[in-house]
C-alpha positions as CSV (number, residue, x, y, z in Angstrom):
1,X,-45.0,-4.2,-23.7
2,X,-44.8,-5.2,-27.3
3,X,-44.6,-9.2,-28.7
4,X,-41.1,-8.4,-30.4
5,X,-40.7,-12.1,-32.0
6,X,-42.4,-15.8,-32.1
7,X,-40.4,-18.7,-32.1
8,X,-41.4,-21.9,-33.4
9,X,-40.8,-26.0,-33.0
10,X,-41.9,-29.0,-34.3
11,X,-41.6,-32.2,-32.4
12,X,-42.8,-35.7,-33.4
13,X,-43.4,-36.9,-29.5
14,X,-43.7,-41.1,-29.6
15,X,-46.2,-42.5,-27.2
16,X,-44.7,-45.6,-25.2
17,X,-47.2,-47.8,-26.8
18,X,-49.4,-47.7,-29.1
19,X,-53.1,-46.3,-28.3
20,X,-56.4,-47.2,-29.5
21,X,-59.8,-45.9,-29.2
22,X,-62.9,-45.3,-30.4
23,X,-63.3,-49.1,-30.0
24,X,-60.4,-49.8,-31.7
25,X,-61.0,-47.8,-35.1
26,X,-58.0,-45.3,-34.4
27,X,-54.7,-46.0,-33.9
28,X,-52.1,-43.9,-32.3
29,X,-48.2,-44.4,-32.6
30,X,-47.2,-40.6,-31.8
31,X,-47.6,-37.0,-31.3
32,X,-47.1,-34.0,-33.5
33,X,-46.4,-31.4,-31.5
34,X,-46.1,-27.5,-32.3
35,X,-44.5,-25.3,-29.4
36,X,-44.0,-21.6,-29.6
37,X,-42.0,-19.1,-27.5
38,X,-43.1,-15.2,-27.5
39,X,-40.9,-12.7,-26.5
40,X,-41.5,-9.3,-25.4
41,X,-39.4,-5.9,-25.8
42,X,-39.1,-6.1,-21.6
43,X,-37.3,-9.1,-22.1
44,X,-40.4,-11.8,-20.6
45,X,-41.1,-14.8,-22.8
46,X,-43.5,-17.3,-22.8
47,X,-44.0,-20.7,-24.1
48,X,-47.4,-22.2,-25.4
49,X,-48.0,-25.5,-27.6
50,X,-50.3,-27.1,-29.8
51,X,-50.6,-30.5,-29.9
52,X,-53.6,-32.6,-31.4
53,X,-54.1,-36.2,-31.0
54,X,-52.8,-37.3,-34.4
55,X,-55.1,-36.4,-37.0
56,X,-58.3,-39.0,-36.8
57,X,-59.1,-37.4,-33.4
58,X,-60.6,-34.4,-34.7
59,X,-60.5,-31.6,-37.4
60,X,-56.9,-30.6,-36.5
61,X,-53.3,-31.6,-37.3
62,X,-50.0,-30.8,-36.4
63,X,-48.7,-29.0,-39.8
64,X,-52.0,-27.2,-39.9
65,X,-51.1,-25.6,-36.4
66,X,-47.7,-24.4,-38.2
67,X,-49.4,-22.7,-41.3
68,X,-51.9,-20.9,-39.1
69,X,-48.8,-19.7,-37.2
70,X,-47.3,-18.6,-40.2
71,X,-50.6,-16.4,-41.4
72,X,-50.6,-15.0,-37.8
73,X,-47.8,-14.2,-36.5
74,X,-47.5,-10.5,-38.9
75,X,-50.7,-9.6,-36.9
76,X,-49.1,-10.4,-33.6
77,X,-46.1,-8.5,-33.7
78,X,-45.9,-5.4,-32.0
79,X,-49.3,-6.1,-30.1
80,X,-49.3,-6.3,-26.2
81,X,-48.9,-9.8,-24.9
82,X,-50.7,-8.9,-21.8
83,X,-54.0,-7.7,-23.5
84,X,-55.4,-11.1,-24.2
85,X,-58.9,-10.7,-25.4
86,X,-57.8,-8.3,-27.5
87,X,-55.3,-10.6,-28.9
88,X,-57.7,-13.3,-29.4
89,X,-59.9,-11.3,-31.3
90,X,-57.2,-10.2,-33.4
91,X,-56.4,-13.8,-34.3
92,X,-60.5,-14.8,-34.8
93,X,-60.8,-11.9,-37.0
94,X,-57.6,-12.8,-39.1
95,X,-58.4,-16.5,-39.3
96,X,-61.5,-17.3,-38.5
97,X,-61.9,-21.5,-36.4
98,X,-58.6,-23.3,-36.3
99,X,-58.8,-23.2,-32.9
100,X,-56.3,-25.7,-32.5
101,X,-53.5,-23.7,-33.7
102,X,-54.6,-20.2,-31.7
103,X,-54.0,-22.1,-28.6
104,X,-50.3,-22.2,-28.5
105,X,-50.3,-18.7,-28.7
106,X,-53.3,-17.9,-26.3
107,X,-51.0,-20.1,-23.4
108,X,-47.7,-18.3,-24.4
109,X,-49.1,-15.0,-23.7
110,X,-51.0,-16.5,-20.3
111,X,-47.5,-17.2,-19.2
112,X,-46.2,-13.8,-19.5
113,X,-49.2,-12.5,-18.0
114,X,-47.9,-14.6,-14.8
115,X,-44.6,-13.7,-15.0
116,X,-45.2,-9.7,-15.2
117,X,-48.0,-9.8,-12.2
118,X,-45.1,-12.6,-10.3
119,X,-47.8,-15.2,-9.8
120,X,-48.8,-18.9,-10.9
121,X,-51.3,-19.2,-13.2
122,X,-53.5,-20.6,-11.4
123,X,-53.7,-18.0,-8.9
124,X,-54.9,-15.6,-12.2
125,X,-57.8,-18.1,-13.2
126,X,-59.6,-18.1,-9.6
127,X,-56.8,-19.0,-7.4
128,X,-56.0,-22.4,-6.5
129,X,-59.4,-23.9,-4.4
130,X,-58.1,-27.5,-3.8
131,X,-55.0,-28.9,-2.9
132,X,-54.4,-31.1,-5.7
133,X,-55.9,-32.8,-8.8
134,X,-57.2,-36.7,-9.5
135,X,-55.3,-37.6,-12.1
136,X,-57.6,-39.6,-14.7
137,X,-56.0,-42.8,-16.3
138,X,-56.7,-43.2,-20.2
139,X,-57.5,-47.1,-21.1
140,X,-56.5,-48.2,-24.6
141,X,-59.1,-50.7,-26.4
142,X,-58.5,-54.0,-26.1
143,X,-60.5,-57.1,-24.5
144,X,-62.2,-57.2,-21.4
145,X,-59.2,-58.7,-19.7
146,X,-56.1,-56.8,-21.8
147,X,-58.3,-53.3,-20.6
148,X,-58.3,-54.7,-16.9
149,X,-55.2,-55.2,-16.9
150,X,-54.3,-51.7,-18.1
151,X,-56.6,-50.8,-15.1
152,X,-54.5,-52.6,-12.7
153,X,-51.2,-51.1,-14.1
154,X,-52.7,-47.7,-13.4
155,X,-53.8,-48.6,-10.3
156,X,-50.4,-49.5,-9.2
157,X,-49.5,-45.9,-9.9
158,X,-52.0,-44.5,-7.4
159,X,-54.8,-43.4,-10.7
160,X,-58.2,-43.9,-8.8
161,X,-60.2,-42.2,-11.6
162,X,-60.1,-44.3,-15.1
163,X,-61.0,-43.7,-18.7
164,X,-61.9,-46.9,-21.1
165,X,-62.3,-46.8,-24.2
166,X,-64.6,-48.2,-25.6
167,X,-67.3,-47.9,-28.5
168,X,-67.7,-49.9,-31.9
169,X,-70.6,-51.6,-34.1
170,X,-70.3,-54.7,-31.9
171,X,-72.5,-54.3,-29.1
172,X,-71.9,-57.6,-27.5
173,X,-68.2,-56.9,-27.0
174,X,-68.7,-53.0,-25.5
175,X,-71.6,-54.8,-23.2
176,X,-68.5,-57.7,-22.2
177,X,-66.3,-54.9,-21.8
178,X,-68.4,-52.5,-19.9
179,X,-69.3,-55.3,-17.4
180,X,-65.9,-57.4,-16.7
181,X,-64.2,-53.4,-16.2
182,X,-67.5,-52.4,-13.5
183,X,-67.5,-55.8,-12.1
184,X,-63.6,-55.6,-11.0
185,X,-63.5,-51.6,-10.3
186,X,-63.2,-51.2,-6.6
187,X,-65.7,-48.9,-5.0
188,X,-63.4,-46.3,-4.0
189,X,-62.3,-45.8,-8.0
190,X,-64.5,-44.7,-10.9
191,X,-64.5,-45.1,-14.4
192,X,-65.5,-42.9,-17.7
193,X,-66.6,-45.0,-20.7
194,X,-65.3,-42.6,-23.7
195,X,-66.9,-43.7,-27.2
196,X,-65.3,-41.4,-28.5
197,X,-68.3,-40.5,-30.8
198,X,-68.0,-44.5,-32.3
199,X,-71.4,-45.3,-31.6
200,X,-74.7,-44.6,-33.4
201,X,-77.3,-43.0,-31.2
202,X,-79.3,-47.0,-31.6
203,X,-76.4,-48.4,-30.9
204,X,-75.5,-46.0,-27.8
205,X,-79.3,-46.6,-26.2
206,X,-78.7,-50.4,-26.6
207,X,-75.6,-50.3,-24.8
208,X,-76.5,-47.5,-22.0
209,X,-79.3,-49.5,-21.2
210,X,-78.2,-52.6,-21.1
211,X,-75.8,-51.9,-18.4
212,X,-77.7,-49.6,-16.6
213,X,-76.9,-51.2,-13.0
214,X,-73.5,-50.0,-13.4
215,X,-72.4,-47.8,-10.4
216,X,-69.5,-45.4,-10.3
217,X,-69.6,-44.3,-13.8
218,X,-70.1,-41.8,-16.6
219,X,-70.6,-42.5,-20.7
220,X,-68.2,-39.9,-22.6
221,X,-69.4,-38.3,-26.5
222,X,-71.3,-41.5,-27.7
223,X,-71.6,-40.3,-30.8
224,X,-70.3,-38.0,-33.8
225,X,-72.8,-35.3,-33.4
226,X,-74.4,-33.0,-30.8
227,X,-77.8,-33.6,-31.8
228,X,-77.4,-37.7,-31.9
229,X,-75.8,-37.5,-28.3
230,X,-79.2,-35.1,-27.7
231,X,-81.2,-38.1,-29.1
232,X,-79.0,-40.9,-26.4
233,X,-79.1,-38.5,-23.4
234,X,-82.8,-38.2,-23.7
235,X,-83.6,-42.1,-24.1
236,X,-80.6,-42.9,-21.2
237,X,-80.5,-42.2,-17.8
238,X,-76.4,-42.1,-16.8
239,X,-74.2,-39.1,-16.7
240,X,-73.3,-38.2,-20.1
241,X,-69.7,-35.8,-20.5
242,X,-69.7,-34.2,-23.9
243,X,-66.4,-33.8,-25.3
244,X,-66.0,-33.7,-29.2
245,X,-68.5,-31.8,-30.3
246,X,-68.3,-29.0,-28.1
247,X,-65.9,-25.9,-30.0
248,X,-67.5,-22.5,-28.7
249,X,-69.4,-20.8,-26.2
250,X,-72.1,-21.2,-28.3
251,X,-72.4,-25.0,-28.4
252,X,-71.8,-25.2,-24.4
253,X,-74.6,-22.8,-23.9
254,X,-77.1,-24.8,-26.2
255,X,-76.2,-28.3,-24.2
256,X,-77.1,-26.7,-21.0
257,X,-80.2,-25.1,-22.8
258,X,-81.4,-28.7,-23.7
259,X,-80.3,-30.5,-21.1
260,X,-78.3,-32.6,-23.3
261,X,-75.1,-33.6,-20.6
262,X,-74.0,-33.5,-17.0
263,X,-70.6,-32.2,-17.9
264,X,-67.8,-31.6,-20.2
265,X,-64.2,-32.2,-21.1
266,X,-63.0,-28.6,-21.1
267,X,-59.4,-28.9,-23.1
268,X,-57.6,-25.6,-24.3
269,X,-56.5,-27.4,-28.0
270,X,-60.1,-28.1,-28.6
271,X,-61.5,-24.7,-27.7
272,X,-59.2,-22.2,-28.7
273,X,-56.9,-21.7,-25.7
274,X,-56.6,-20.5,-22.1
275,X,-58.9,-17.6,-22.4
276,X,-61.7,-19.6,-24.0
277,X,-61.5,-22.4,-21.7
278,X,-61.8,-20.0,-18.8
279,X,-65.1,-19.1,-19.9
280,X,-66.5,-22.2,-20.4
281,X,-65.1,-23.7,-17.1
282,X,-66.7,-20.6,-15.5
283,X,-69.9,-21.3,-17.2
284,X,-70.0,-24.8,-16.5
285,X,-68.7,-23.8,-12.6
286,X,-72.6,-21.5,-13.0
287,X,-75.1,-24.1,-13.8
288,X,-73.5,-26.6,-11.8
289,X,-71.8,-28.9,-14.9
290,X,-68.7,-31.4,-13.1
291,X,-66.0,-30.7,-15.7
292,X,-62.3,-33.1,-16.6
293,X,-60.3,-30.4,-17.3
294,X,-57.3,-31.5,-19.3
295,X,-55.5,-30.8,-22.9
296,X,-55.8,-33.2,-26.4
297,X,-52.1,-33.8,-25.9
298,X,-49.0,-32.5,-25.8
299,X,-46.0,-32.7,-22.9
300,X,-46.1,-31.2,-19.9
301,X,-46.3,-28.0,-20.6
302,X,-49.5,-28.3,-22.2
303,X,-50.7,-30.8,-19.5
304,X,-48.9,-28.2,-16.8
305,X,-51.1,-25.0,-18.6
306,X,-54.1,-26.8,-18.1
307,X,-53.8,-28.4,-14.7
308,X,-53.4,-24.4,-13.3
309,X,-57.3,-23.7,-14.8
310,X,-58.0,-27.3,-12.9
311,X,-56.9,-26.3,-10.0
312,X,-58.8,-23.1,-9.9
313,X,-62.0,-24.9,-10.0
314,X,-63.7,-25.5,-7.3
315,X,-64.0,-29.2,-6.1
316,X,-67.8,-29.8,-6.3
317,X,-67.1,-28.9,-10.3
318,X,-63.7,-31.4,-11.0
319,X,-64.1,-35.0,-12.0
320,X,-60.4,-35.5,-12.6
321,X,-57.5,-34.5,-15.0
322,X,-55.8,-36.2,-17.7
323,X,-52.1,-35.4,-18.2
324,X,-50.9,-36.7,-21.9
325,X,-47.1,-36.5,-21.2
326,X,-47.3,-40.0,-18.9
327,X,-48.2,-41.2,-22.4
328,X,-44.5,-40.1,-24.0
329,X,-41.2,-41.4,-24.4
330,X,-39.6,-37.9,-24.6
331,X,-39.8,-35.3,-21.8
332,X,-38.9,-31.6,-22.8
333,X,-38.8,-30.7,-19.3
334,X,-37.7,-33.2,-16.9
335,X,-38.5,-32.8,-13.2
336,X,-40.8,-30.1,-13.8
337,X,-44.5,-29.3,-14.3
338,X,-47.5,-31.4,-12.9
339,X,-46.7,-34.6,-12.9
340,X,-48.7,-37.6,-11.5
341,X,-47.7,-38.5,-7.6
342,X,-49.8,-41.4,-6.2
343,X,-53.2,-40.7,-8.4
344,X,-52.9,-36.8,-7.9
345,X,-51.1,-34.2,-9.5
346,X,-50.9,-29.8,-8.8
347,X,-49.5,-26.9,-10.4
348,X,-46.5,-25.2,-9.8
349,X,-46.3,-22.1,-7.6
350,X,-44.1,-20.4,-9.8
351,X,-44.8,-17.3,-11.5
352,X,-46.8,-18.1,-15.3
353,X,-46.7,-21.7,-16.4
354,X,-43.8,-23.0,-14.4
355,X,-42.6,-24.6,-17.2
356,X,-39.1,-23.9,-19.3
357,X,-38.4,-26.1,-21.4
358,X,-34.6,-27.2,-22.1
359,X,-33.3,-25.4,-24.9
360,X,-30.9,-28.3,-25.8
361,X,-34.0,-30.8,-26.2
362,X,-36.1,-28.8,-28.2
363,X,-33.1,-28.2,-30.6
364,X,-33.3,-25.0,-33.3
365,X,-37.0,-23.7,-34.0
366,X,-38.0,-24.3,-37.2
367,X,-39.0,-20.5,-37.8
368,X,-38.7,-17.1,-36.1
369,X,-40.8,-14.5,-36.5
370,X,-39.5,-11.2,-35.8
């Protein structure tokens, strides 16, 4: 089986309101989304995207994802869909980081992988150890009671598992914050405080200890860099998830080596693609790390990708699962994909992704590569 061309779209995805966080120092209005279709000479295809969280979220952006397409996609033709690592190599070797933009094309190729062998995804990554997923609310900055009240409207669509956001040079208002969200979370539900790296490491062992009584929580990336989060987990004494700064292998093996988190967020767009995140979920799944497994963004497809590695976790290792596309105005694929149902959401048991999107609301691709 040869990759015979590489189709490419661009989509500006609006969010139904707009998003803040990092205490309220980025703002988010939409989505710039890349998605790709490969197809084979056997006449399989398969459809990946790339979709970062704007471009304040981290080192990434949508037209960036594009160009690295561009420079890629002459290595990829004529190479074997189904021989992944191999694939990935060839991209590593031919542009070295830009993760980001590899991802697209790591998923498409996963999803003709499950169409030749006739089975979901899921069922190729460990095969499907739970039921179902918690899906994970994501809580916008705002006052103590505007955030509550974004709990509540969560709540009412059966999320049990929340986000906040939260983090800024204010410490009073993340203490007011932290404490009016724990003090009206029912016991049944827990919460993730994501600073989204806001916070200096002082900052961060002010606030962690301050509110060190609260129950049913975790503290998410408190700040920029590895080695200040290193500094806040040693001085703390909650369960820290690192998300940001963690791109390789390499950086998941040194936070286990000094003890520097409890978990991670594990997200294909961040790391590079299926295959990578495979081997850091199977890594954290080793020295016991409890891992949200979930995409930067993107529509379902992305979301629908991801929630197949989820699923193949086992249970003692899954927090809960973000799905970016309940964020959107626009759905590429209506009625299909993992969707959220009463605070839970699964992958499909079709064979590869599950996902097609509709020709007719994607439009032309920008760019074929044949």
């Amino acid at each position: 089986m040869k990759i015979s061309k590489i189709a490419v779209w661009h989509l500006n995805l609006p969010l139904s309101k707009p998003y803040w966080l990092s205490g309220g120092r980025l703002k988010f209005e939409k989505l710039d989304s890349t998605i790709v279709r490969i197809d084979s000479d056997e006449g399989l295809h398969g459809w990946g995207e790339s979709c970062p969280w704007g471009e304040t979220y981290l080192p990434a952006f949508g037209g960036g994802a594009r160009a690295a397409i561009e420079l890629l996609a002459p290595t990829l033709l004529g190479e074997n869909p189904v021989q992944i690592e191999k694939l990935n190599r060839l991209m590593d070797v031919n542009l070295p980081g830009h993760l980001y933009a590899k991802s697209a094309i790591d998923m498409a190729c996963w999803d003709i992988i499950g169409k030749k062998a006739g089975l979901p995804l899921c069922d190729l990554l460990g095969g499907r150890a739970t039921d179902y997923v918690l899906t994970n609310s994501s809580i916008s900055t705002g006052t103590p009671e505007e955030m509550n009240g974004y709990i509540a409207d969560a709540r009412a669509r059966g999320y049990t598992v929340h986000s906040a956001k939260v983090g800024g040079p204010d410490v009073s208002k993340d203490i007011e914050r932290i404490e009016a969200i724990a003090a009206a979370l029912p016991s049944k539900e827990k919460v993730t405080f994501d600073v989204n790296r806001a916070w200096t490491s002082g900052t961060a062992i002010e606030v962690m200890n301050r509110v060190a009584g609260v129950a049913n929580s975790w503290f998410e990336q408190p700040c920029e860099t590895f080695n200040q989060c290193l500094h806040v987990r040693r001085n703390t004494r909650q369960p820290i998830l690192l998300d940001e700064c963690m791109h390789t292998m390499n950086d998941h093996i040194l936070a286990y080596k000094e003890g520097a988190c409890e978990g991670v967020k594990v997200k294909p767009n961040r790391l590079g693609g299926i295959t990578k995140c495979k081997q850091v979920r199977d890594f954290g799944i080793s020295v016991g790390w409890q891992m949200h497994i979930e995409d930067v963004g993107g529509t379902v497809l992305a979301d629908t990708a991801t929630m197949h590695l989820a699923q193949s976790t086992p249970i003692e290792n899954q927090l809960a699962s973000w799905i970016a596309h309940d964020h959107l105005v626009d759905d590429i694929a209506p009625g299909q994909g993992a969707r959220n149902v009463n605070g839970k959401t699964s992958a499909p048991d079709l064979p590869g992704i599950g996902v097609e999107p509709e020709l007719e609301l994607l439009a032309e691709p920008i760019v074929v590569y044949a």
